[in-house]
NUBANU-992156 format. One record per residue (C-alpha): residue in three letters; x, y, z. Coordinates in Angstrom, 1 decimal. Layout:
residues N
LOKOL type     px     py     pz
LOKOL  ALA      X      Y      Z
...
This chain:
residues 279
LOKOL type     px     py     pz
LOKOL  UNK    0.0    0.0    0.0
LOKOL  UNK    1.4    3.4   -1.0
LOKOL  UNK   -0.2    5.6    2.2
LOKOL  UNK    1.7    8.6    0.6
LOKOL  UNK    0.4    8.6   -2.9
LOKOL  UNK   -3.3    7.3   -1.8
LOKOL  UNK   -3.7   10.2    0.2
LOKOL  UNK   -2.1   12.7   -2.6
LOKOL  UNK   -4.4   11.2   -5.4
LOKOL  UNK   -7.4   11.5   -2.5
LOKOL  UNK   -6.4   15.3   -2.1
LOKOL  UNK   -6.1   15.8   -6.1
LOKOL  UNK   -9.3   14.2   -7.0
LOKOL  UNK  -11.3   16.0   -3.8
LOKOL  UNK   -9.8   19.3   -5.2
LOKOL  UNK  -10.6   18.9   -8.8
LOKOL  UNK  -14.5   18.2   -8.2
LOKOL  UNK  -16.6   21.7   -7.7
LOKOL  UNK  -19.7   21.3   -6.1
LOKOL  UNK  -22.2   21.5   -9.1
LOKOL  UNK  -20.3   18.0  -10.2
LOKOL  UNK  -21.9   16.2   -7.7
LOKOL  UNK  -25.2   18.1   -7.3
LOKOL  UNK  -24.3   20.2   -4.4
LOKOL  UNK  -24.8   24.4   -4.1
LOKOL  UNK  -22.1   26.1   -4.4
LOKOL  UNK  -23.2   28.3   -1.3
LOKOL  UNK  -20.3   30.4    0.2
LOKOL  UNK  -17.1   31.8   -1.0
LOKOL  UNK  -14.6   28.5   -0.5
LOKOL  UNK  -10.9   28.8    0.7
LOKOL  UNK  -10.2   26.2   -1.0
LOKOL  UNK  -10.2   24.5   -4.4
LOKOL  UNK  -12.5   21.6   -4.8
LOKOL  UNK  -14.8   20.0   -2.5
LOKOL  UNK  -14.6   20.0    1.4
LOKOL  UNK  -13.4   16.5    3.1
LOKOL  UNK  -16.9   16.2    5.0
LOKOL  UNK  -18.3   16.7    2.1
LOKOL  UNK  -16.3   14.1    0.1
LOKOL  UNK  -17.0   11.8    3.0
LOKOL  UNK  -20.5   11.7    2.9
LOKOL  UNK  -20.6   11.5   -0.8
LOKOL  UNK  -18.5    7.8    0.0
LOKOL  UNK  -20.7    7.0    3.1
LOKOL  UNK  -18.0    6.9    5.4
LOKOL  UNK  -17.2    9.3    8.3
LOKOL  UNK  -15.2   12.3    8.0
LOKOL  UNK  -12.7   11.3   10.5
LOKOL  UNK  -12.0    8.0    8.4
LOKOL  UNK  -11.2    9.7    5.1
LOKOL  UNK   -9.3   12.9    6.2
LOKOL  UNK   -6.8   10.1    7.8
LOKOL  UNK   -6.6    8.3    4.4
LOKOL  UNK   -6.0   11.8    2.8
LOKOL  UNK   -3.5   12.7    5.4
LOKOL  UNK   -1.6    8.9    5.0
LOKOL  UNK   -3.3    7.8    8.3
LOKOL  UNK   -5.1    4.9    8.6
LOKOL  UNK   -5.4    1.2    8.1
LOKOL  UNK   -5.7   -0.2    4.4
LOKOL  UNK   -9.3    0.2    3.3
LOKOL  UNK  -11.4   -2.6    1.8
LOKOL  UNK  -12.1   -3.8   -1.7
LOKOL  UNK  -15.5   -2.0   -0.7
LOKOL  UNK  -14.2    1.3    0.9
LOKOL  UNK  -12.1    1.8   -2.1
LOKOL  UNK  -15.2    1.0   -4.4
LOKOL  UNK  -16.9    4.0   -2.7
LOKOL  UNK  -14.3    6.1   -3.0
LOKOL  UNK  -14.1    5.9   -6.5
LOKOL  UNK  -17.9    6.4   -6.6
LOKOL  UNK  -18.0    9.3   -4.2
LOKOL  UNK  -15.0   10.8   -6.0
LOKOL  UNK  -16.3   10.2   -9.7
LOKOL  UNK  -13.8    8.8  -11.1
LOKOL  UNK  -12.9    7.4  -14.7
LOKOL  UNK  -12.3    3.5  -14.6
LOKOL  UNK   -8.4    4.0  -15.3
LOKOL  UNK   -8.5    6.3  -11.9
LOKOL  UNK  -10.1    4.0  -10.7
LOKOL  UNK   -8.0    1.0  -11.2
LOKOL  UNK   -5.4    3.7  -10.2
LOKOL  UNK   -6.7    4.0   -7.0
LOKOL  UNK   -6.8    0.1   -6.1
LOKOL  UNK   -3.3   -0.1   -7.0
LOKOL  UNK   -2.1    2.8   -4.8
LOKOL  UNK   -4.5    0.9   -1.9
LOKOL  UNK   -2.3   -2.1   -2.2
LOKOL  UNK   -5.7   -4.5   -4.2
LOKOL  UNK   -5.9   -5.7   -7.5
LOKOL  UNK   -7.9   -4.0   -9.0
LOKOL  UNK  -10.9   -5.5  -10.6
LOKOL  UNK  -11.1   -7.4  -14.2
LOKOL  UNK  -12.8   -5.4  -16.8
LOKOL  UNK  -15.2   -7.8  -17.2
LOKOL  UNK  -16.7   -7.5  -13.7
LOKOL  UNK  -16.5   -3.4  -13.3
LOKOL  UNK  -20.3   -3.0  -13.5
LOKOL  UNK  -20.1   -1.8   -9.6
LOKOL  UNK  -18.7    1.5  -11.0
LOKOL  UNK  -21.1    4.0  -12.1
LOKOL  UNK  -20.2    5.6  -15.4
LOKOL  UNK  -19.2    9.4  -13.9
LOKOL  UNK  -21.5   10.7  -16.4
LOKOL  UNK  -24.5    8.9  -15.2
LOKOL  UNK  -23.2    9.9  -12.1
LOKOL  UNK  -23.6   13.7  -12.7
LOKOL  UNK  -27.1   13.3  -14.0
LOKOL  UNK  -27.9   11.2  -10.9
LOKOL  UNK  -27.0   13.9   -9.1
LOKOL  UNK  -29.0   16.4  -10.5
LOKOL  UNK  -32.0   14.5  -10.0
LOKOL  UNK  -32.9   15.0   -6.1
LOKOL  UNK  -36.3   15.4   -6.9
LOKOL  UNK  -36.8   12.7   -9.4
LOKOL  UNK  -36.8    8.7   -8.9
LOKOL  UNK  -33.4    7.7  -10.3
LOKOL  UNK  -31.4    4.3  -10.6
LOKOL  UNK  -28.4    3.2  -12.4
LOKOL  UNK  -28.4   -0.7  -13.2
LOKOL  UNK  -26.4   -3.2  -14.6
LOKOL  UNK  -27.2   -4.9  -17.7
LOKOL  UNK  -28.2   -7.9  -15.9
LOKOL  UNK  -30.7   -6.0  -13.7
LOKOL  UNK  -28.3   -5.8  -10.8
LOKOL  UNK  -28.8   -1.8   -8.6
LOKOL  UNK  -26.0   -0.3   -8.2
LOKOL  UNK  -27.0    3.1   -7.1
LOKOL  UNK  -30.6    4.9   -6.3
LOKOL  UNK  -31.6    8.5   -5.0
LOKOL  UNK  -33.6    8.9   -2.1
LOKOL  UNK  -36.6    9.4   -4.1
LOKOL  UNK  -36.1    5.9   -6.2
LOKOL  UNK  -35.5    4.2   -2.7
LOKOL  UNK  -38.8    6.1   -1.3
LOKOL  UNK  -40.7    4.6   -4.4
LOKOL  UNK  -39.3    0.8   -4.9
LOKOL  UNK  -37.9    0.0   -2.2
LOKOL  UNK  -33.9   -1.0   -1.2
LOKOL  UNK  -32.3   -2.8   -4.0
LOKOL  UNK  -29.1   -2.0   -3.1
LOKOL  UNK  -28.0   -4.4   -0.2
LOKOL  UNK  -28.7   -7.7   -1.7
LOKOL  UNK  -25.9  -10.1   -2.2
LOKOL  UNK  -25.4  -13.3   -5.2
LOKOL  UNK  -27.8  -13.8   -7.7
LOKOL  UNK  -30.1  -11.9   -5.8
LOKOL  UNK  -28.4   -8.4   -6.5
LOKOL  UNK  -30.7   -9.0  -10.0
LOKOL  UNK  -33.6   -7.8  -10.1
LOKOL  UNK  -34.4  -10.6  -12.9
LOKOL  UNK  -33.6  -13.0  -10.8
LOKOL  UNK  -35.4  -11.9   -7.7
LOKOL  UNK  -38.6  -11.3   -9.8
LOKOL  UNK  -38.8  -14.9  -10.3
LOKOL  UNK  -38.1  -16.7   -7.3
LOKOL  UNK  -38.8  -13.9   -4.5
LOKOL  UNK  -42.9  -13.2   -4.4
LOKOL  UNK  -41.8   -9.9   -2.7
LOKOL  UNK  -40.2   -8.6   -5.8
LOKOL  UNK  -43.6   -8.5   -7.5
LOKOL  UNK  -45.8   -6.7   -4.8
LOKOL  UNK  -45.2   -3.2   -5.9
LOKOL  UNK  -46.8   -4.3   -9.6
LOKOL  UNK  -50.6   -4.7  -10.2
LOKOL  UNK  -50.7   -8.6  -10.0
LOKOL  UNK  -52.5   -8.6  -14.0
LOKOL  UNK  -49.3   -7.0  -15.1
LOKOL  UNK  -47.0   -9.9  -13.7
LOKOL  UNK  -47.0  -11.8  -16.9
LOKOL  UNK  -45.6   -9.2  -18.9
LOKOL  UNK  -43.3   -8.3  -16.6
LOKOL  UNK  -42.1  -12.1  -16.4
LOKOL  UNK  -41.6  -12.2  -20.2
LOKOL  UNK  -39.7   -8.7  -20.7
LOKOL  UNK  -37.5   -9.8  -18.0
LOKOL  UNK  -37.1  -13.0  -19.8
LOKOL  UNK  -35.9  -11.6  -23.2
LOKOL  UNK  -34.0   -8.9  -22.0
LOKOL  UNK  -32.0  -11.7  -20.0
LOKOL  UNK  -31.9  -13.6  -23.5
LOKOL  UNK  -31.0  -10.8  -25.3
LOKOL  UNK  -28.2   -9.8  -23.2
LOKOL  UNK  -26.5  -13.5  -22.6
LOKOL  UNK  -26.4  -13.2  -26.3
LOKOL  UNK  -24.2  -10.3  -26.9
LOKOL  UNK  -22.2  -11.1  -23.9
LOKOL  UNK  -21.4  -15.0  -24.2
LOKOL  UNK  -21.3  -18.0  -22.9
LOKOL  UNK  -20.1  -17.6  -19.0
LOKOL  UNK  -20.9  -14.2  -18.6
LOKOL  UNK  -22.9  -12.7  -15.8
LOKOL  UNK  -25.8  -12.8  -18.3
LOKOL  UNK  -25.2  -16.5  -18.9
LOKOL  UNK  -24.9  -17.9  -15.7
LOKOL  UNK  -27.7  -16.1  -14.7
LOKOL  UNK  -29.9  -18.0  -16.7
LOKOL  UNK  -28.7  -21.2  -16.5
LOKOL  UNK  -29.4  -20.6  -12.6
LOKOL  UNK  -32.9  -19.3  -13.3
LOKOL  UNK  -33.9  -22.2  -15.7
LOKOL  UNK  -33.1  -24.5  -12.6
LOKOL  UNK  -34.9  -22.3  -10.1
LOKOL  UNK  -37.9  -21.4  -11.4
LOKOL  UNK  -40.2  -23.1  -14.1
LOKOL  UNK  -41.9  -20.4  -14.6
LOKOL  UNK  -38.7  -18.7  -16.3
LOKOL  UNK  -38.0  -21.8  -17.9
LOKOL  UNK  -41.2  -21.9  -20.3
LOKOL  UNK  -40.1  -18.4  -21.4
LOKOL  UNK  -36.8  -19.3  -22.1
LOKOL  UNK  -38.3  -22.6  -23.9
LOKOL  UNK  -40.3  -19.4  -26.3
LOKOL  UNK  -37.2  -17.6  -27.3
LOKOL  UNK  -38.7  -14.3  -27.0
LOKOL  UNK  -36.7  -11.5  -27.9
LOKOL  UNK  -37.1   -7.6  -28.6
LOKOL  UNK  -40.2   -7.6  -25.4
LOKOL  UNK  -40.2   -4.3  -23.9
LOKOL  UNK  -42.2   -2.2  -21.6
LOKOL  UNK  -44.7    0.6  -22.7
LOKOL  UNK  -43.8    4.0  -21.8
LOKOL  UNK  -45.9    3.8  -18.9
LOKOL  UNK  -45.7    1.8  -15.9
LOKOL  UNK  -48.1    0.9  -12.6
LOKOL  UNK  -46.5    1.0   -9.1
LOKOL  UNK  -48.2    0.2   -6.2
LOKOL  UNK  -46.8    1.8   -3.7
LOKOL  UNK  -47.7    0.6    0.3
LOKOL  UNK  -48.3    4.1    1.5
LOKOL  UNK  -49.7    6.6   -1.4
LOKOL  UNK  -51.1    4.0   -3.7
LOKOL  UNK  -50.8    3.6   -7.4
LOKOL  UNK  -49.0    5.6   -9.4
LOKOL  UNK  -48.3    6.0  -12.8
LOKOL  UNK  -45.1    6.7  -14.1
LOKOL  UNK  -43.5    7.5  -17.6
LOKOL  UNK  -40.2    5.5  -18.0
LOKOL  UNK  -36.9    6.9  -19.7
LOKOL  UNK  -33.5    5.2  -19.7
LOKOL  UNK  -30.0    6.2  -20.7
LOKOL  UNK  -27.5    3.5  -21.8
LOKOL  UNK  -23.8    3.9  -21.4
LOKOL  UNK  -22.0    3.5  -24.8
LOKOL  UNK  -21.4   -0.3  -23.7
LOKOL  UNK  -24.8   -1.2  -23.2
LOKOL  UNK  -23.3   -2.4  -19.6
LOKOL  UNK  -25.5   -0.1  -17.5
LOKOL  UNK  -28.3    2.2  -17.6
LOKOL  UNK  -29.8    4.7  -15.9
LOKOL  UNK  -33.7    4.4  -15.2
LOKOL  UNK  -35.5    7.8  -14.5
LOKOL  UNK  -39.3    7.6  -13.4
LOKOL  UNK  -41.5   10.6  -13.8
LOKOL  UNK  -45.2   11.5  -13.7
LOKOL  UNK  -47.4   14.7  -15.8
LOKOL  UNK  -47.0   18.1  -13.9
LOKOL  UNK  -50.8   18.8  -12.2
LOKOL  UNK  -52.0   15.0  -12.4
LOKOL  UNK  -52.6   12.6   -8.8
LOKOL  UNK  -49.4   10.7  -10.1
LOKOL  UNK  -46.9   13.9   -9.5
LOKOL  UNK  -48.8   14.6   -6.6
LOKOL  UNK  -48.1   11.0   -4.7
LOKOL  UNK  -44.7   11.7   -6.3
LOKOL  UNK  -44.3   15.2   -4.2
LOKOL  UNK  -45.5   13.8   -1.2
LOKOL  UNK  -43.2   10.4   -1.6
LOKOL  UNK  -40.4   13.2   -1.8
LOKOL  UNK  -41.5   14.4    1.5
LOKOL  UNK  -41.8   11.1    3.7
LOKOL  UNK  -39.5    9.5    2.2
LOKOL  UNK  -39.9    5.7    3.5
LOKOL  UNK  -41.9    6.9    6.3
LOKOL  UNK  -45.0    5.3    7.1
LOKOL  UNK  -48.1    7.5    7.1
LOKOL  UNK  -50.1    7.7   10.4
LOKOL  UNK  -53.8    6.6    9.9
């Protein structure tokens, strides 16, 4: 582990970002170039004690996950970020399995979207990041582990993945999921994520298996899509999506018409948060 040029890099990086980067005000005149440390830290989740020893060459040597926040907090390119595994003392990871880092650019739309539900996903269906408001609306996605960090995978073998959808919608939901799985084991190849996804899904579930057995391909959603949400009901949301240039993530935005019930639930989701409302 290079403590010296970890916490230089840390310093440089911090510095470089300004505050509209990552969503933030500008607010007062700053002493400094850059971003503040406490401000840095909450951007990684982590306390501002812990990081303002890694930038000073304090510290013990951070995790495969600390340094994965870093990077995310810190909006780096993958070649900084591969950088700043080495200087950590890891390996950094293989190409192949970098969906974990969120494409900076997606990133700084993310962060501009505090009043919008907002996700960035892998190609396999796997969250990597939401905002408040996306978490508010669906629900964690974030914290589980194996196959079931996909949301594919989850939707057919966890009945909890399906309550927020009306139940006569199910079906379709089941055969998009299907051929966008199909579709992307394709253009990846044999053994990739994609892959051995499947093959785990056409063990587990039968219901997944019948699809597969159709060979759909080229299923997608409408523009429009029904959430039931525990608290505020049903809402109806129009669906965007941005793919990175290697179809490897995307970013899922969900909004609803200005002046209709739908914003409104939205507006008040933005306000409680994942509160429950008092009868």
């Amino acid at each position: 582990m290079d403590q010296t040029g970890l916490a230089e890099f840390l310093r440089k990086r911090r510095e470089a970002l300004q505050p509209a980067d990552v969503g933030l005000p500008a607010g007062r005149r700053r002493r400094t170039p850059g971003l503040r440390r406490e401000e840095v830290a909450a951007l990684c989740q982590m306390s501002t004690d812990y990081y303002s020893r890694l930038e000073r060459g304090g510290g013990p040597q951070p995790s495969e996950q600390i340094i994965t926040s870093l990077a995310r907090g810190l909006r780096l390119t993958p070649d900084e970020r591969d950088h700043l595994f080495v200087l950590a003392g890891r390996n950094a990871p293989a190409r192949a399995s970098r969906n974990s880092h969120v494409n900076p650019g997606m990133m700084r739309i993310l962060d501009g979207l505090a009043d919008t539900p907002a996700q960035v996903l892998t190609s396999t269906g796997e969250t990597i990041i939401q905002n408040r408001l996306a978490v508010a609306l669906l629900g964690e996605q974030t914290h589980f582990t194996g196959y079931a960090r996909s949301l594919i995978y989850r939707w057919f073998t966890d009945p909890d993945e399906r309550r927020r959808y009306p139940p006569e919608e199910h079906a379709r939901h089941s055969r998009v999921y299907a051929a966008q799985l199909r579709a992307v084991s394709a253009r990846e190849g044999t053994d990739s994520r994609a892959d051995v996804l499947a093959r785990c899904l056409l063990t587990d579930s039968p219901e997944f298996a019948a699809l597969w057995a159709e060979h759909e391909v080229g299923i997608t959603y409408s523009e429009h899509k029904r959430i039931v949400h525990p608290e505020v009901g049903t809402i109806a949301v129009f669906c965007q999506t941005l793919v990175d240039p290697d179809q490897s993530q995307c970013l899922l935005v969900l909004t609803a018409s200005p002046g209709t019930e739908d914003h409104d639930k939205l507006r008040l989701l933005s306000v409680i948060g994942n509160q429950r409302l008092v009868s």
